[in-house]
C-alpha positions, 0 to 999 in steps of 0.5 A, spaced: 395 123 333 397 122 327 404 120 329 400 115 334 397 112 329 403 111 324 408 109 331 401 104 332 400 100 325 406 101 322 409 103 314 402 100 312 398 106 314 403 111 311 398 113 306 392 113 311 396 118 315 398 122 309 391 124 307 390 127 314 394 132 312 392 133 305 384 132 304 380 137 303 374 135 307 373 136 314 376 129 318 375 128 326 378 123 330 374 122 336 373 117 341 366 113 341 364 112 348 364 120 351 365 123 344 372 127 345 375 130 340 382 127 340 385 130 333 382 135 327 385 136 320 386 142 316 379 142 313 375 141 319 378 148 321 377 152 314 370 149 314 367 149 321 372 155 323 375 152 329 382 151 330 385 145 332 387 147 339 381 150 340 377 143 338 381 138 340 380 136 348 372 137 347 367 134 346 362 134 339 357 137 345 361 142 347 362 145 340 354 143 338 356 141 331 350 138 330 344 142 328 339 135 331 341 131 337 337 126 335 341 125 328 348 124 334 344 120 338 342 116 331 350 116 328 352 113 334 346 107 334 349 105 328 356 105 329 354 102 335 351 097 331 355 096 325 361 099 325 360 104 321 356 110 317 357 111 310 355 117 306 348 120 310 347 127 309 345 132 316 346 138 318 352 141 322 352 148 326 359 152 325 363 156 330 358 162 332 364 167 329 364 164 322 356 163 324 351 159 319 349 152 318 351 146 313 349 140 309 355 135 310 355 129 307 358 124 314 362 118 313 364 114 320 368 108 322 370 105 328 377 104 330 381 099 334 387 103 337 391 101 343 385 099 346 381 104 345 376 106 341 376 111 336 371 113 330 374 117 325 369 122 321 369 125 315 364 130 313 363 134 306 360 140 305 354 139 300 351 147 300 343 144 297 340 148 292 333 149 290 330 152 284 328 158 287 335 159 290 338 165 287 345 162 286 342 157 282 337 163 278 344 166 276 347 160 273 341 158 269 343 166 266 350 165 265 351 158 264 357 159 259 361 162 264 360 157 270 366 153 271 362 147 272 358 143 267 351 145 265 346 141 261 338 142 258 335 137 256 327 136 255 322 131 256 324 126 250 331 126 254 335 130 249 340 136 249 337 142 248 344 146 251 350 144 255 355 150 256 362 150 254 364 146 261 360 140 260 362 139 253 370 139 255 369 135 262 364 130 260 367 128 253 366 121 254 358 122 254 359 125 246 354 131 247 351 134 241 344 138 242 338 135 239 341 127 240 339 124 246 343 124 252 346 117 256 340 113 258 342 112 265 342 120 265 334 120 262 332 115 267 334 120 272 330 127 269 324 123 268 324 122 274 324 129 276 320 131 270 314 126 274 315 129 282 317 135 279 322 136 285 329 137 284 335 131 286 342 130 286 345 123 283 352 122 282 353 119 275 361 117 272 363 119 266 369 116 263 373 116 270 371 122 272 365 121 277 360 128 277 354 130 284 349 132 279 343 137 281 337 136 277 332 141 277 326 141 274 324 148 271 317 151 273 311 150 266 317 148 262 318 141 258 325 141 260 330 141 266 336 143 268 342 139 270 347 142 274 354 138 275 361 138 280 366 134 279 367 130 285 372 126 283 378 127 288 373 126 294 370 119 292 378 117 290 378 120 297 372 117 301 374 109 298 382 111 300 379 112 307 376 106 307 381 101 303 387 103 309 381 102 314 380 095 312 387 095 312 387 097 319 381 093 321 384 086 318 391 088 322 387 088 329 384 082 327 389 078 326 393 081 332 389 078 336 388 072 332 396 071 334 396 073 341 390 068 341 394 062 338 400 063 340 398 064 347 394 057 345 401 053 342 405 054 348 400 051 353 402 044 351 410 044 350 410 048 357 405 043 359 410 038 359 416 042 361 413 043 368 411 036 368 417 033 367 422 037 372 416 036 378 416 029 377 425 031 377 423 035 383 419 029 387 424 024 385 431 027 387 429 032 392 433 031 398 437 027 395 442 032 390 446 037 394 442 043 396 445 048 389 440 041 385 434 043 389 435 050 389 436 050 381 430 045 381 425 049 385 427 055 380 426 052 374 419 049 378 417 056 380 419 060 373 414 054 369 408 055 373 410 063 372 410 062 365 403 058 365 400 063 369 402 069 364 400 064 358 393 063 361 392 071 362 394 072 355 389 068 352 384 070 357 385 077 355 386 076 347 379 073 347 375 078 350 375 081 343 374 075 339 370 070 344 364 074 346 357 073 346 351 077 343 349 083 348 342 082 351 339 085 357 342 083 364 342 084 371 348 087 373 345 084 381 345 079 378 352 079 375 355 082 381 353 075 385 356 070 380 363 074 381 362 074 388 361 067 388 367 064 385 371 069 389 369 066 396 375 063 396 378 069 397 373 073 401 373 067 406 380 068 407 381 075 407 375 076 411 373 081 406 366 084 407 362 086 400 356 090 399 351 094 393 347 099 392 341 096 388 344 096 381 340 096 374 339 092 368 344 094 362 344 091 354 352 087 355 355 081 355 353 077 361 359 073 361 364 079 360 359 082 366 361 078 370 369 077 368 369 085 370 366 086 376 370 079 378 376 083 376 375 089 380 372 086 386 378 081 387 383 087 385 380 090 391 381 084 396 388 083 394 390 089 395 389 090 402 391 093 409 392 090 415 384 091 417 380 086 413 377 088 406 371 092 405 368 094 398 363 098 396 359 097 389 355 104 387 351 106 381 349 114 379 344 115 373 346 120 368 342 121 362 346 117 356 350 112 361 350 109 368 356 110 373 359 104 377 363 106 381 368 100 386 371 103 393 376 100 398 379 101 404 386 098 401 393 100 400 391 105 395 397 108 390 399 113 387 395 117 383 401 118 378 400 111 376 392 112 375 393 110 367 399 106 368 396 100 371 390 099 366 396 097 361 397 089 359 402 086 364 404 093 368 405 092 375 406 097 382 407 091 386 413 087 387 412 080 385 414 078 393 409 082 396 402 081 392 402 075 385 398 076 379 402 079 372 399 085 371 394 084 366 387 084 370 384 091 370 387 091 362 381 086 361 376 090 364 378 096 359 378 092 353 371 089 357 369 096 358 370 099 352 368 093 348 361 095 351 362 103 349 364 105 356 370 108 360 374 106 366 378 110 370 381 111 377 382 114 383 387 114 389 390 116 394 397 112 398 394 108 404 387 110 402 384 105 398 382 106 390 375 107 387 375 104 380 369 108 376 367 105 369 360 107 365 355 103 360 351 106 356 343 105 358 341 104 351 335 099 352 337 098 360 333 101 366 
């Protein structure tokens, strides 16, 4: 995955990869619409105890790492909403042979890659301490000998005592006992004195930024403060997010070029085609055949080419062009798109039917394009019997799956992700038109609404295409 990526966006992202290999925390990268899991790091199998072969391929259902399935089903809200989770606290199960739980701090994104939509998640292993737990009882007892900055300090928000870590790590702050300790410091241990409950704060110290637990003491006038550096995980945290910004302004302005580009060629085109048919219709007949052989050529290669610009645009708008997602009947959707495909139903004498479908939150514009697309791809496709297609629907528990049968010509299955990519083609231009871009737009339709699509087919037994939406707020 990391090589994809690199291959994908460029010398850009050299530093994005790279901190895959060396970041401490545990990194996923999984794919939103059926939660597989496509690449792990390092630091997911030292802290969860899986190895990477043994993670990637599966699910986040199938390893169980998530303690609550209502957190899950709450992260995935809100990426589906926004995009991204920043720094929420949930529990997470380990590999049953490591055994155990733990409070990761989670981070997620959302990435755009090669049509498909990934997430990228980064979980922080942050143990809870309470005041009673022994750890931090041996702490309070041999504070001198921690590693990491312990503090005192009393109801008027001076030090009592800090051990020797504090004073050389957190210098900037001028520790000295019987003074006040900085202000942003007190207004926290107030207000652990008034809840008498413990919390954790992160707070900067010259450039160092520190995770601090303060735990108020039990029918004492002070509370101790227990501190870990976590300097090089923030460093860590907004490097991510700095390359994925990168990577998100990347996508956009990719599809921003293909959208103009494809839009500026429209009119100089335009007038090429007009100019050499209106040499077509004057001088047809009356140069030598090699003249109108080269006319025709030049005739048939411009309406080619405004085909392939027209197809471009469509499918660079599918990300950019959209309307907001609102609950829409898919009946309702499947009927518009056989209506304006009546022209090709009239003539192929094709016969189309529908179980009762439901109600989705989607596009609806989008909607139509991609049963439209799917329906027409059917019909072109077809035998010498006329064609016959069937739209299906299975409930399943989180998503809806559609499934669009034919009786047509069918292909080999070894091409059955091949033709899901823009501009591919398995017929020959003579046989059956088009440029090979159709069923790219309904995988960036589908994935845009956190769906799948995939195929399935035999040579001379017609195709079934199958894609999945979700059923948050359908029926």
């Amino acid at each position: 995955m990391p090589e994809k990526l690199s291959h994908q966006l460029g010398l850009k992202v050299e530093e994005f990869i790279q901190t895959f290999y060396s970041c401490p925390y545990a990194i996923m990268i999984t794919r939103l619409s059926d939660g597989s899991i496509l690449y792990v790091n390092r630091g997911f199998e030292e802290i969860f105890g899986y190895s990477s072969s043994e993670a990637v391929g599966k699910t986040i259902l199938d390893l169980r790492l998530w303690v609550n399935d209502a957190d899950r089903q709450q992260v995935i809200a809100w990426l589906s909403a926004t995009g991204e989770v920043q720094s929420k606290k949930f529990q997470f199960r380990k590999y049953s042979g490591v055994g155990g739980e733990l409070t990761g701090l989670f981070f997620a994104k959302i990435l755009d890659i090669e049509n498909d939509r990934l997430v990228l998640s980064s979980i922080s292993d942050i143990p809870e301490r309470k005041p009673d737990d022994p750890a931090i009882l041996s702490l309070a007892s041999f504070p001198t000998e921690n590693p990491e900055p312990i503090l005192r300090i009393g109801q008027d928000g001076c030090l009592l005592f800090a051990n020797q870590a504090a004073f050389l790590q957190l210098i900037d702050w001028k520790l000295e006992p019987g003074k006040p300790v900085p202000q942003n410091l007190v207004c926290s241990t107030r207000a652990a004195f008034e809840t008498q409950t413990s919390k954790t704060i992160e707070i900067a110290c010259g450039k160092s930024i520190f995770s601090i637990i303060i735990v108020p003491a039990p029918r004492e006038e002070y509370v101790n403060l227990y501190g870990h550096n976590i300097t090089k995980r923030k460093l860590t945290e907004d490097e991510l997010l700095h390359n994925m910004e990168e990577l998100k302004n990347s996508n956009a302005e990719l599809e921003q070029f293909a959208y103009v580009a494809s839009h500026d060629l429209k009119e100089p085109l335009r007038m090429v085609t007009s100019y050499v048919q209106l040499l077509e219709r004057r001088y047809k007949g009356k140069l030598d055949l090699d003249a109108d052989e080269c006319i025709g050529f030049i005739v048939e290669g411009a309406k080619r080419m405004q085909k392939l610009i027209n197809d471009l645009l469509s499918f660079s708008q599918v990300g950019t062009r959209t309307q907001p997602f609102t609950l829409t009947s898919c009946d309702t959707a499947l009927a518009q798109a056989v209506d304006n495909l009546q022209v090709a139903i009239r003539d192929n004498k094709a016969k189309i039917t529908h179980d009762p479908l439901p109600e989705v939150l989607a596009d609806e514009v989008q909607l139509v394009q991609l049963f439209q697309n799917l329906v027409g791809n059917a019909i072109k496709f077809h035998g010498d019997e006329a064609p016959q297609v069937c739209i299906s629907v299975d409930e399943h528990e989180q998503e809806w799956v559609f499934s669009v049968r034919d009786n047509g010509i069918g292909f080999d299955p070894q091409y059955a992700q091949q033709i899901f990519t823009i501009f591919q083609r398995l017929h020959d231009r003579s046989h059956f038109d088009g440029n090979g871009i159709g069923l790219a737009i309904c995988k960036k339709i589908v994935q845009r609404h956190d769906g799948r699509i995939w195929v399935e087919s035999q040579p001379g037994k017609g195709a079934t295409f199958f894609f999945t939406l979700p059923k948050r707020g359908g029926k």
